[in-house]
Residue frames relative to the residue before (quaternion, step in Angstrom):
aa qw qx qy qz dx dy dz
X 1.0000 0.0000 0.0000 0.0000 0.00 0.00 0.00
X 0.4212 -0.6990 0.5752 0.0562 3.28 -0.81 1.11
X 0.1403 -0.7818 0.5919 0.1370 3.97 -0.32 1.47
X 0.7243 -0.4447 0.3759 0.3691 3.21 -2.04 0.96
X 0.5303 0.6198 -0.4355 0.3809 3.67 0.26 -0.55
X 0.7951 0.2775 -0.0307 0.5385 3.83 0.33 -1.80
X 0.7979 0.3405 -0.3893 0.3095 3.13 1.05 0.60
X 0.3625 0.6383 -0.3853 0.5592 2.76 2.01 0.26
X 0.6471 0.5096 -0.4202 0.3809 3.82 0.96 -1.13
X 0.6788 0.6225 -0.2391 0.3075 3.40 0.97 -0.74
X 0.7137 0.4128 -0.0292 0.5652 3.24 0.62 -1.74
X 0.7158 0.2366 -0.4162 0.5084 4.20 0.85 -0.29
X 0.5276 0.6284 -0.5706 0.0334 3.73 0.30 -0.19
X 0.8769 0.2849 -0.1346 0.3631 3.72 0.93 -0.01
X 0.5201 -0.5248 0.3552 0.5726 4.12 -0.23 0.31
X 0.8668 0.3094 -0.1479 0.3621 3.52 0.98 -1.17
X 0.1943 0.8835 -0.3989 -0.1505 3.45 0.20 0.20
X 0.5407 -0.6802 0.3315 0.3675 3.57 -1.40 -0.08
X 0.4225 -0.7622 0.3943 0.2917 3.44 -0.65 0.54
X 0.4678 -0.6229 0.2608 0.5702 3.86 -0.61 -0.04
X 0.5189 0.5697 -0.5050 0.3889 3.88 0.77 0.58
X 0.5547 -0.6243 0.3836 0.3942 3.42 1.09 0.03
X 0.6342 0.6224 -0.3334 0.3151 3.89 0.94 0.55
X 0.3086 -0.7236 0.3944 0.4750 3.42 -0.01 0.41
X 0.5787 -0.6160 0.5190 0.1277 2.91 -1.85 0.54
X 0.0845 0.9075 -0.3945 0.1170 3.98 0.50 1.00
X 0.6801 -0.3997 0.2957 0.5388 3.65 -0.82 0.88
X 0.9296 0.2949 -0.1188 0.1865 3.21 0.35 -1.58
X 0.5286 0.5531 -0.3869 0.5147 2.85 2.01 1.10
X 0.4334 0.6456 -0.5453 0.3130 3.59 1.20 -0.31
X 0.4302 -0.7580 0.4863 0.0623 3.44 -1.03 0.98
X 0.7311 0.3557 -0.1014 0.5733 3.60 1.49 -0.34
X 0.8156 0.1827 -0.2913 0.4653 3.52 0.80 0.83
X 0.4340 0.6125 -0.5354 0.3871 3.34 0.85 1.40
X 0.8956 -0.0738 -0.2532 0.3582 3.03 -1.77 2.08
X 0.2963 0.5202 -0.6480 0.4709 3.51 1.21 1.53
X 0.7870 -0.3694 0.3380 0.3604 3.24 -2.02 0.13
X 0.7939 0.3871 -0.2657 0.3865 3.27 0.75 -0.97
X 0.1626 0.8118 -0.5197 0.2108 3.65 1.09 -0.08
X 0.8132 0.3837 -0.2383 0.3670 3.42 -0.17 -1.33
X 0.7255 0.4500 -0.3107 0.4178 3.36 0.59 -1.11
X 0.6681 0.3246 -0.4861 0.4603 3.88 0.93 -0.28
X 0.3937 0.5755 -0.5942 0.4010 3.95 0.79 -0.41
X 0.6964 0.3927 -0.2748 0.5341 3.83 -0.24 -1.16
X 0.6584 0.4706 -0.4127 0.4179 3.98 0.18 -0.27
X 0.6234 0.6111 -0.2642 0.4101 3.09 1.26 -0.77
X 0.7453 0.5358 -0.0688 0.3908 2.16 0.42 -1.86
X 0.5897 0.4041 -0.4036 0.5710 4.21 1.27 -0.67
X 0.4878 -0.6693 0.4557 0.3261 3.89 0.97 -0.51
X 0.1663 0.8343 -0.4274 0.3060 3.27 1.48 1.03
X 0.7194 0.0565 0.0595 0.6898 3.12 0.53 -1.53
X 0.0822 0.7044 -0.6908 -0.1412 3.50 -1.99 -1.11
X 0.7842 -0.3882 0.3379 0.3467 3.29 -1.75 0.99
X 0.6265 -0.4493 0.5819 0.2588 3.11 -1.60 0.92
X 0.5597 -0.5128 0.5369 0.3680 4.08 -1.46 -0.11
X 0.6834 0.5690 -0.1664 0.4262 3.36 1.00 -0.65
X 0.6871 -0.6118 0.2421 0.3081 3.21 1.70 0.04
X 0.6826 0.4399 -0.1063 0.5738 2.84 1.71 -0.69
X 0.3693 -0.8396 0.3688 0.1505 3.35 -1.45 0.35
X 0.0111 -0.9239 0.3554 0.1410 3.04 2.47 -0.45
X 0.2205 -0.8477 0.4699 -0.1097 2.81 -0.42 2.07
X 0.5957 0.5300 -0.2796 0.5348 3.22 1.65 0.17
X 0.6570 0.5476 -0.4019 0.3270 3.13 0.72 -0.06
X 0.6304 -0.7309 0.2111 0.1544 3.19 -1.36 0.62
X 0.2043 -0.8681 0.4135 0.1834 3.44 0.09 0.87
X 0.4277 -0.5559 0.6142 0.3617 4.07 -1.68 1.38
X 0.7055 -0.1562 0.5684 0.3935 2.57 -2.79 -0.53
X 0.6838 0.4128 -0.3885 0.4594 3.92 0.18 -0.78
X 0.6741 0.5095 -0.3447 0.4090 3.66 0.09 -0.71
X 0.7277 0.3963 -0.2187 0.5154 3.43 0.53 -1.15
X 0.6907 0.4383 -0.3786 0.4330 3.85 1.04 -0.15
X 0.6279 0.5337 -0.3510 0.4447 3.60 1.62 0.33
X 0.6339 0.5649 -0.2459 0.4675 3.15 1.93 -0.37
X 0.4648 0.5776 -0.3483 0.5736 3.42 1.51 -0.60
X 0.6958 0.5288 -0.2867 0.3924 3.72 0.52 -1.54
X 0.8302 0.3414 -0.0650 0.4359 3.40 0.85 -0.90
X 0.5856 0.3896 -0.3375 0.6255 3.64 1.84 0.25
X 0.6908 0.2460 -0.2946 0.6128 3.66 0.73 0.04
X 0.6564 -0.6109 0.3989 0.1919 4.00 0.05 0.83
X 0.4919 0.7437 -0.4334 0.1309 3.47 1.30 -0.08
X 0.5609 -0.5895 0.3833 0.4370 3.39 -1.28 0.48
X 0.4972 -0.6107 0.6141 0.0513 3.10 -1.40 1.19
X 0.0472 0.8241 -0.5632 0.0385 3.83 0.48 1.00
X 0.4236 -0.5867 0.6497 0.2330 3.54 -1.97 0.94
X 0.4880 -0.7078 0.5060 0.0698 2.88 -1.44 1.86
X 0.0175 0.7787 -0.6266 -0.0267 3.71 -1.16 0.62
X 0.7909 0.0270 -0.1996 0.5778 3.30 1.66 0.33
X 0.5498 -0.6123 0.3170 0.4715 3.96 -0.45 0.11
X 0.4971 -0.6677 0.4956 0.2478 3.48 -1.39 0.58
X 0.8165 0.0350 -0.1587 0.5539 3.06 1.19 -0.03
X 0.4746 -0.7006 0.3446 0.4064 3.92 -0.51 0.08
X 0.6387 0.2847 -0.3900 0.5991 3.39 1.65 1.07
X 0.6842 0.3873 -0.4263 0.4473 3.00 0.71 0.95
X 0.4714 -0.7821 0.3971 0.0920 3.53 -0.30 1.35
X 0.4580 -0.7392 0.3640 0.3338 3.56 0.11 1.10
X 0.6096 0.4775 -0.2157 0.5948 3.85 1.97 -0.75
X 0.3074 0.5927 -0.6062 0.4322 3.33 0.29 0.58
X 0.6760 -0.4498 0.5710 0.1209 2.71 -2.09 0.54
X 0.7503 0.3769 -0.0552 0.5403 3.38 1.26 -1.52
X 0.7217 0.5663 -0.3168 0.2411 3.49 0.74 -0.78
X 0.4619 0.4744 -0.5321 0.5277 4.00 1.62 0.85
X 0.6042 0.6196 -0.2837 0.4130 3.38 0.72 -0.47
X 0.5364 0.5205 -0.2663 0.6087 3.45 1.32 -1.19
X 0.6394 0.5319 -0.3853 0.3998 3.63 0.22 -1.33
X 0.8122 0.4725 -0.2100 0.2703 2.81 0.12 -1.88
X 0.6697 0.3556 -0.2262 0.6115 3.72 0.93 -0.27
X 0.5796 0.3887 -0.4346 0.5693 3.80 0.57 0.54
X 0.4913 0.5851 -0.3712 0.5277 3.46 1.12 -0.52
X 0.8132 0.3121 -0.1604 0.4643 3.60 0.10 -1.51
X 0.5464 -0.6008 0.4607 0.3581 4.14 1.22 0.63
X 0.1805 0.7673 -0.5094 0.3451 4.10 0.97 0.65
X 0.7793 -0.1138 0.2525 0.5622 3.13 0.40 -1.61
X 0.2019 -0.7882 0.5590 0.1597 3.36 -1.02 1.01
X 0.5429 -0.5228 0.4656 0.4639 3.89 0.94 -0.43
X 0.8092 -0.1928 0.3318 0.4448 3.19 -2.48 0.18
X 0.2798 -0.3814 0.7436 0.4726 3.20 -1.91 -0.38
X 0.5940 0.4879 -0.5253 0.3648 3.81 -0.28 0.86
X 0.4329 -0.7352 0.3665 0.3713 3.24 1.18 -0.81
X 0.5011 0.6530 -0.3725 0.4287 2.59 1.20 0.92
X 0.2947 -0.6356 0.6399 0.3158 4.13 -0.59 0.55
X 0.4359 -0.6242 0.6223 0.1818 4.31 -0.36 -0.86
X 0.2839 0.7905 -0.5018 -0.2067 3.50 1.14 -0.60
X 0.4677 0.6661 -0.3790 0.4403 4.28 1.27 0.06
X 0.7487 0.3900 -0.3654 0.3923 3.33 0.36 -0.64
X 0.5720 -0.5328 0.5051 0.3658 3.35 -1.41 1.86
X 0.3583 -0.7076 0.5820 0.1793 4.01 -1.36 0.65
X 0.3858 -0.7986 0.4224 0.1869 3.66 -0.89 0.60
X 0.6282 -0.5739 0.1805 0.4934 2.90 -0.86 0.25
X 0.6070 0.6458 -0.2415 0.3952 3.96 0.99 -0.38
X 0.6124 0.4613 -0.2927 0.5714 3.27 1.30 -0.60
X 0.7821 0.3125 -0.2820 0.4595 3.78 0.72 -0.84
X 0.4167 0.4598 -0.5113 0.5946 3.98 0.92 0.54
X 0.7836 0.3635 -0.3458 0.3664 3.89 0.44 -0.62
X 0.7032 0.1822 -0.3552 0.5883 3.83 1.09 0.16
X 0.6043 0.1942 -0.6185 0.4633 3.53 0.06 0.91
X 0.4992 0.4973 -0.5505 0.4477 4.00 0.14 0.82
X 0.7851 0.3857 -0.1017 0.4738 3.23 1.02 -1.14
X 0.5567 0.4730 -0.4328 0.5283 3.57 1.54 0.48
X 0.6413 0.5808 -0.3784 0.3290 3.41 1.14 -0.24
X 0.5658 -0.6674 0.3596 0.3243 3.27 1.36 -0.50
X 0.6836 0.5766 -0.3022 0.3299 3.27 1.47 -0.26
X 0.4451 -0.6662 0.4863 0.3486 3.67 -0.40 0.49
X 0.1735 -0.7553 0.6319 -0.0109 2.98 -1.14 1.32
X 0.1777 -0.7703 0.6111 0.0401 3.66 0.32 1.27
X 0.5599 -0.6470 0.4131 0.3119 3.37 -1.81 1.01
X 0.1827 -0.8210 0.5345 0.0828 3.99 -1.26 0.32
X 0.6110 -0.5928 0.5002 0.1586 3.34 -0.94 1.64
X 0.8611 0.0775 -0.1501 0.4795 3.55 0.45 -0.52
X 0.7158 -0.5352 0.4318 0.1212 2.99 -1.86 1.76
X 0.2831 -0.7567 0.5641 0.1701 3.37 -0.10 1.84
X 0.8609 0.1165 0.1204 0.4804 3.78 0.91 -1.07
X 0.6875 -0.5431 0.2900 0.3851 3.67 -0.94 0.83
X 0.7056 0.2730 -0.0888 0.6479 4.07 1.12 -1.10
X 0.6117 0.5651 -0.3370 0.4393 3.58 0.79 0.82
X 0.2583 -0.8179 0.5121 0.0459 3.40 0.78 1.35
X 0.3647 -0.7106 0.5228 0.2979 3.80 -0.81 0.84
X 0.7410 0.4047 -0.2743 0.4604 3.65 1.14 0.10
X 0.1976 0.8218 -0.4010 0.3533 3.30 1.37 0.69
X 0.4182 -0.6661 0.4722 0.3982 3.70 -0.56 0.55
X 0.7654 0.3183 -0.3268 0.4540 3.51 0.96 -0.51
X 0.6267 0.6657 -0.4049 0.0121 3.25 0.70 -0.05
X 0.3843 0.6346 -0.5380 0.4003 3.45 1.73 0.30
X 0.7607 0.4849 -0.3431 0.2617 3.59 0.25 -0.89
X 0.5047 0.6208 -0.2678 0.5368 3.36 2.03 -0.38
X 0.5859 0.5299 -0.2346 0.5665 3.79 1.21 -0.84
X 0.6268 0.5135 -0.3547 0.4666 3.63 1.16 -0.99
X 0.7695 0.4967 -0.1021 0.3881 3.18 0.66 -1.66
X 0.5703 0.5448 -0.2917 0.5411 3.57 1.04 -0.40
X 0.6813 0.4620 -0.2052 0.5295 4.07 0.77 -1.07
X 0.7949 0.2243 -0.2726 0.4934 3.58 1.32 -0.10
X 0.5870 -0.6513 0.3327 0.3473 3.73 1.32 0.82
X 0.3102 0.7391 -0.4619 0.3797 3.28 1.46 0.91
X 0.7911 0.1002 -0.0255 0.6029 3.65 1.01 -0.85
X 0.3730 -0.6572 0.5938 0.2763 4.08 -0.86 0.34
X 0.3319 -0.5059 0.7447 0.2818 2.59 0.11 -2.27
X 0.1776 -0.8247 0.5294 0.0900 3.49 -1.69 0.38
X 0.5232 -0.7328 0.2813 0.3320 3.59 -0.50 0.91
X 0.1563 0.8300 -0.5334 -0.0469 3.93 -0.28 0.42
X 0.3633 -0.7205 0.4880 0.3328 3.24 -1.12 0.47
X 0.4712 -0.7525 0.4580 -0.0432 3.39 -0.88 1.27
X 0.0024 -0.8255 0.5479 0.1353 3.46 -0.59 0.57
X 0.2885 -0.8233 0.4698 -0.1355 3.73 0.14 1.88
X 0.6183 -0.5288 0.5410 0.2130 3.27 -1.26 0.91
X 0.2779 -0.7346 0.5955 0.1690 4.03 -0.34 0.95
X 0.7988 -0.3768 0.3349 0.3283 2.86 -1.51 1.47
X 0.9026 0.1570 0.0227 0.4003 4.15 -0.93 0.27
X 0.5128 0.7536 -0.3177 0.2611 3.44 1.53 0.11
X 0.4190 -0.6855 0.5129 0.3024 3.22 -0.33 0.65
X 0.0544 0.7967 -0.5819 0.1540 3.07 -0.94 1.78
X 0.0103 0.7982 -0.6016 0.0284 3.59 -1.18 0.83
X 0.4823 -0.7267 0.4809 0.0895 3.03 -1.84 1.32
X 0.2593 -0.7960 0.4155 0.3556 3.62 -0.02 0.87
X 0.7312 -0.4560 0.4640 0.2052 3.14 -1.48 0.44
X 0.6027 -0.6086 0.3564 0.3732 3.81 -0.58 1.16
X 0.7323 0.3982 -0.2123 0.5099 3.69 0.94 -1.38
X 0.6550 0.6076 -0.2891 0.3438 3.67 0.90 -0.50
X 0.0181 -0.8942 0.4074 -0.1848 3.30 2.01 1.23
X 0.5139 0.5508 -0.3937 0.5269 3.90 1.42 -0.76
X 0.6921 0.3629 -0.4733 0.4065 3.67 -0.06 -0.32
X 0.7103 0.3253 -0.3819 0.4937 3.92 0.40 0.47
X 0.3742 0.6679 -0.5419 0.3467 3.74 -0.47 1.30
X 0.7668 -0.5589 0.2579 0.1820 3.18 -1.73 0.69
X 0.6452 0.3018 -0.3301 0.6194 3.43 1.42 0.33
X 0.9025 0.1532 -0.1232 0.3833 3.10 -2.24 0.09
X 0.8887 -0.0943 0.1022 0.4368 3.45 -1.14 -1.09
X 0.5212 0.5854 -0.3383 0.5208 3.51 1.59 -0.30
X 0.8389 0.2566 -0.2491 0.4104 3.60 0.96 0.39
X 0.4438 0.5376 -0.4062 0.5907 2.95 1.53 0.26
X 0.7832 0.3157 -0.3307 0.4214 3.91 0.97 -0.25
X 0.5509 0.5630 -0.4770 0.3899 3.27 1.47 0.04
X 0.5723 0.5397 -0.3295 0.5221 3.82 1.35 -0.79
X 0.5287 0.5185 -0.4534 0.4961 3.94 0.87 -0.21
X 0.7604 0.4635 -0.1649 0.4240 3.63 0.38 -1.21
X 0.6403 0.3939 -0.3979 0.5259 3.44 1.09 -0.79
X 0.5054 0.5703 -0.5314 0.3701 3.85 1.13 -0.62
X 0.7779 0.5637 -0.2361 0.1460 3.39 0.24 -1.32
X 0.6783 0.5095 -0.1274 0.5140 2.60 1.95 -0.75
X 0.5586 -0.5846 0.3590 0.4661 3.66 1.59 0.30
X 0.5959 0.5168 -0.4651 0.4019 3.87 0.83 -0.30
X 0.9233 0.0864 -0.1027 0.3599 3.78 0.25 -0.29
X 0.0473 -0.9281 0.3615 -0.0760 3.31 -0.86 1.36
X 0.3755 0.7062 -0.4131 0.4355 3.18 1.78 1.13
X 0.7507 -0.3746 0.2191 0.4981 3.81 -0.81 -0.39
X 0.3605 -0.7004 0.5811 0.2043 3.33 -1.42 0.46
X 0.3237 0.6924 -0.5731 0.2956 3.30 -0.62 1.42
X 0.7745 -0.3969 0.3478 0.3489 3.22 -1.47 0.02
X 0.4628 0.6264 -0.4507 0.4362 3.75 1.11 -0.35
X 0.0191 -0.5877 0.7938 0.1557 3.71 -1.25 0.27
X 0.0626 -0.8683 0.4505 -0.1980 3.53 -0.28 1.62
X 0.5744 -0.5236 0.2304 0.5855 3.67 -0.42 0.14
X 0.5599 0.5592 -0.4659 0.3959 3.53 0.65 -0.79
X 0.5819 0.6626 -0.2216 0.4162 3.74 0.84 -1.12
X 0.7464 0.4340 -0.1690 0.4755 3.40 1.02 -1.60
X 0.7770 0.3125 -0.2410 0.4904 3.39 1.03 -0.86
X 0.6892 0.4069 -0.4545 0.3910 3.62 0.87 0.38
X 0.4681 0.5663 -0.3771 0.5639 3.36 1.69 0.92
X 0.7658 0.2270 -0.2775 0.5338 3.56 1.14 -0.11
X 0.3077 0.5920 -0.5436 0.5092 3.33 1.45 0.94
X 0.7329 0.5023 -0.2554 0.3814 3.56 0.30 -1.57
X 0.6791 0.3613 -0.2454 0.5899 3.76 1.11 -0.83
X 0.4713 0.3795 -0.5493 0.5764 3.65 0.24 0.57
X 0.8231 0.2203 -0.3047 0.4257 3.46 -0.30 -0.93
X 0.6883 0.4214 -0.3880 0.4452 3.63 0.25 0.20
X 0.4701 -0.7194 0.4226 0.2880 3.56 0.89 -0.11
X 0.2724 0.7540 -0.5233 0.2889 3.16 1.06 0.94
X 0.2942 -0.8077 0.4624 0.2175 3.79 -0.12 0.94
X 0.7411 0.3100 -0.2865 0.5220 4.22 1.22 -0.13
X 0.2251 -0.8480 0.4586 -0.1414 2.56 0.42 2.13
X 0.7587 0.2507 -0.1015 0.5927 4.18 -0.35 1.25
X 0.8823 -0.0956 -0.3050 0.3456 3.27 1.60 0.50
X 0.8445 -0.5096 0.1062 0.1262 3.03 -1.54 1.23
X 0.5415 0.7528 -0.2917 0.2345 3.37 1.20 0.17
X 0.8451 -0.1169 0.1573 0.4975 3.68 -1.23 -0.27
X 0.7801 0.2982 -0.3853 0.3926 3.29 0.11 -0.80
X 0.4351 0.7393 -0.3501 0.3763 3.89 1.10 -0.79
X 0.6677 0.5058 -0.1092 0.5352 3.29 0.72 -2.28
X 0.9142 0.0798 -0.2750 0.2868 3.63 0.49 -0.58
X 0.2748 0.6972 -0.4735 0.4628 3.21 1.19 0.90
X 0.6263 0.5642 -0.1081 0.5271 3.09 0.87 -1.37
X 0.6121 0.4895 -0.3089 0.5388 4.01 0.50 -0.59
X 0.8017 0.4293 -0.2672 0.3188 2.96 0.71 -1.53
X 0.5396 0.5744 -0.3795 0.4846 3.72 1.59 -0.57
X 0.5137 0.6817 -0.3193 0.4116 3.47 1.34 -0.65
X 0.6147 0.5744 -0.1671 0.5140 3.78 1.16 -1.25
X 0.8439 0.2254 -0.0860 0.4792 3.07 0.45 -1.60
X 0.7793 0.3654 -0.3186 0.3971 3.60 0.10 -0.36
X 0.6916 -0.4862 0.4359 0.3087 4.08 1.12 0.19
X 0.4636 0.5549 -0.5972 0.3472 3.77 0.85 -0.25
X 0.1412 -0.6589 0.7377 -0.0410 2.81 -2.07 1.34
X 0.2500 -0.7950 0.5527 -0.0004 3.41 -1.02 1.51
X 0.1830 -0.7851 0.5585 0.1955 3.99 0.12 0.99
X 0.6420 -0.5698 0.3923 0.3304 3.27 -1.11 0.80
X 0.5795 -0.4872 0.3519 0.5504 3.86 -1.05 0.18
X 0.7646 0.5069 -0.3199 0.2370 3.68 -1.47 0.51
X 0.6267 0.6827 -0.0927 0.3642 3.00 2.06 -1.07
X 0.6068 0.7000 -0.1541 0.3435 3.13 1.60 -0.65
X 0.1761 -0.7685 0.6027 -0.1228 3.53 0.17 1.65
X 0.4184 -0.5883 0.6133 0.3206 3.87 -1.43 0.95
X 0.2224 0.6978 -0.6809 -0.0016 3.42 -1.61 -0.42
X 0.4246 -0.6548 0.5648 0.2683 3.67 -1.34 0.51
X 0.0405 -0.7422 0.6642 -0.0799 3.15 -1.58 1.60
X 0.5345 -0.6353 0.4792 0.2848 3.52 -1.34 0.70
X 0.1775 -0.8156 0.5318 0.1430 3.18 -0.49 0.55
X 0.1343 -0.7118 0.6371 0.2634 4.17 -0.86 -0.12
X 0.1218 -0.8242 0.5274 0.1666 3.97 0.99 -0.81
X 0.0989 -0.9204 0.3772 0.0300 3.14 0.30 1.16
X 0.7119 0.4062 -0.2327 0.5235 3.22 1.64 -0.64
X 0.3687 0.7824 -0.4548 0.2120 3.40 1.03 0.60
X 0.2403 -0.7267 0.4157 0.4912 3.91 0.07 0.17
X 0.2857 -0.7444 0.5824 0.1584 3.84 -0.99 0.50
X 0.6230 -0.6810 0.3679 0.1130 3.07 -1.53 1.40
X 0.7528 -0.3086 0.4026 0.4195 3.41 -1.36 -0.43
X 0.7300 0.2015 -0.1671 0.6313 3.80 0.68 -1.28
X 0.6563 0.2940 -0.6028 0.3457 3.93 -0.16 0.09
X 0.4584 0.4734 -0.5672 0.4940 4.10 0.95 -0.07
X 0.6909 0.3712 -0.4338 0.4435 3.71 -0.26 -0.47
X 0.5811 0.6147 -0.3363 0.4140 3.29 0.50 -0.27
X 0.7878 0.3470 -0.1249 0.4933 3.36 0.29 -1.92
X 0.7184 0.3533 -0.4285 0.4189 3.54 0.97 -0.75
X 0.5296 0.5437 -0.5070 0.4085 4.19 0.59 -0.54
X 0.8020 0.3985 -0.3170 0.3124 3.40 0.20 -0.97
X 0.4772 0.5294 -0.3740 0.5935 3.57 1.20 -0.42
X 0.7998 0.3812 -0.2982 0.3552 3.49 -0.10 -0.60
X 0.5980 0.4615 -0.2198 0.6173 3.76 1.67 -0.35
X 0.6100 0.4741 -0.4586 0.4391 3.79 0.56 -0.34
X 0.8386 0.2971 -0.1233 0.4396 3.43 0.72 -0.73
């Protein structure tokens, strides 16, 4: 079996490649992305020599794209210098790699600085917030912070949310409609207390506010109720991945206070039981992981708005 890594090193190193029949592989043969929405924006990927077609002919626009991948596509849709290695850019990222000029070369150009460990990950599938924030930040354009809430799971103090505020005002990003279950107009609403970690847990009201809080925070987008369900489970091991929580899948102390603490700092408000009225909100989802065609996407348009 052949890992995603060496086959990505292979199959992305050019616009054109060969297949194993011995033909090249051209825009106007990929077989899996003609006269959908996203068409254009990987043609032009190609075509800058960002990405390219699978050997097989295909381009599988669904599939999911790492932190490494998306730092060879940035490198190679914005022109950046492509620098020989004499030591690693990161201390997971092996100056011999496939990926690690590419890494450089965007850590070089201030794109991406890494972990607060010091680490970059170059495996982990990227979301949708991190890759709006280095093709915003390959363009060069300052993306000053904004008072007002581009989007319903977009905190106005988010680290990403200036580049989301940037990227939204130039018709880079919409958003998606969801249907939302929202504190009614006049409800009496309260914010729990940092130490008052018990009011998030796996039964009764202790899960109907932990699924409020993951809403707010973009990690969870199924029903609000008393159920700690799969939706529940997996927008709880969404939130520990992206926070570096290392007991990933379970529920305990350190989770509850991590979680509090986003509670403190970021404004989450939890309406009391009864209060809860539907309505339609825009969503950006920031921790979603993001495909083949919404990177073509996010990175053409960033690179054309400006």
């Amino acid at each position: 079996e052949v890992n995603h890594f060496s086959t990505f090193a292979v199959i992305e190193s050019d616009a054109d490649e060969v297949n194993s029949s011995g033909a090249a592989t051209t825009i106007s043969a990929l077989t899996d992305i003609a006269g959908q929405w996203f068409t254009p924006f990987i043609e032009k990927l190609i075509s800058w020599g960002a990405v390219a077609g699978y050997p097989d002919g295909t381009f599988k626009p669904s599939n999911s794209t790492n932190r490494a991948e998306m730092a060879k596509i940035i490198a190679e849709a914005f022109d950046l210098t492509i620098p020989s290695l004499t030591e690693n850019p990161f201390p997971d990222v092996p100056k011999n790699e496939w990926f690690a000029p590419f890494v450089a070369a965007v850590k070089n150009a201030g794109i991406v600085s890494g972990y607060s460990d010091g680490t970059f990950r170059p495996g982990n599938s990227i979301n949708r917030a991190e890759a709006l924030k280095m093709a915003i930040a390959a363009t060069g354009q300052s993306a000053p912070a904004s008072s007002v809430e581009q989007f319903s799971d977009v905190p106005t103090n988010a680290w990403y949310a200036r580049f989301v505020a940037l990227a939204k005002t130039n018709s880079i990003v919409s958003g998606s409609p969801a249907t939302r279950r929202v504190a009614a107009q006049g409800s009496k609403l309260f914010t729990p207390a940092f130490s008052d970690y018990y009011s998030l847990g796996l039964t009764g009201d202790g899960v109907r506010n932990l699924k409020l809080v993951l809403q707010q925070l973009g990690y969870f987008d199924g029903t609000i109720n008393e159920n700690y369900d799969a939706d529940a489970v997996e927008a709880v091991r969404s939130y520990q991945t992206s926070a570096g929580i290392s007991s990933v899948g379970s529920f305990g102390p350190v989770t509850r206070r991590s979680l509090n603490y986003k509670i403190a700092t970021e404004n989450i408000r939890i309406p009391e039981s009864g209060d809860l009225v539907e309505t339609t909100v825009y969503l950006f989802r920031p921790a979603d992981p993001v495909n083949r065609a919404e990177i073509a996407k996010i990175v053409v348009q960033a690179k054309e708005a400006f």
